[in-house]
C-alpha positions in Angstrom: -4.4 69.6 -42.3 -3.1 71.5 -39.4 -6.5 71.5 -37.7 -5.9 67.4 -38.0 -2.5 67.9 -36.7 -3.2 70.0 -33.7 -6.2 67.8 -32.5 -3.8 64.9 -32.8 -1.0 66.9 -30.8 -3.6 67.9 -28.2 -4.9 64.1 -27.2 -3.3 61.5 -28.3 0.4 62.9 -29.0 0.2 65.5 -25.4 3.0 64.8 -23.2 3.9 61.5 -25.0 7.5 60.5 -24.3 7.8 57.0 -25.9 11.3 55.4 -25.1 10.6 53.7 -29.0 9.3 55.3 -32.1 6.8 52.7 -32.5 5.0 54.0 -29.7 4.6 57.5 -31.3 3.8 55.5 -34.3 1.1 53.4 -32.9 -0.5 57.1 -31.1 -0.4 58.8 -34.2 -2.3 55.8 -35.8 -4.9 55.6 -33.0 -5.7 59.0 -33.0 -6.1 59.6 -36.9 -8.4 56.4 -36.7 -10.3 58.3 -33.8 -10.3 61.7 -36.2 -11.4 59.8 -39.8 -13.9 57.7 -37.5 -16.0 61.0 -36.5 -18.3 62.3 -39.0 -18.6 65.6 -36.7 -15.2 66.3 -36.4 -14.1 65.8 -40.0 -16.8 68.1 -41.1 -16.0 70.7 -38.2 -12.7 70.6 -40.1 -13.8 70.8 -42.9 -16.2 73.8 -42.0 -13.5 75.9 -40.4 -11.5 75.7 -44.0 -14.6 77.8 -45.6 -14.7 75.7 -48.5 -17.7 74.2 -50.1 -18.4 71.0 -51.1 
């Protein structure tokens, strides 16, 4: 989870300063779209945990 969280704080969430929280809202959604979408970067994540599936 916080290798989720900080690839979302480094793209879509950096230097965001939304006047509404829907805009934050609406980032957040894009970029854990963009994270569930790639197969490399969800097992990447997945990898760094050490677990085995």
């Amino acid at each position: 989870m916080e290798l989720v969280w900080g690839n979302l704080r480094a793209t879509e969430l950096a230097n965001l300063c939304p006047e509404h929280i829907d805009e934050a809202d609406t980032a957040a959604h894009t970029g854990l779209h963009r994270i569930g979408s790639s197969y490399n970067l969800c097992f990447n994540f997945l990898a760094h945990t050490g677990l085995r599936l």
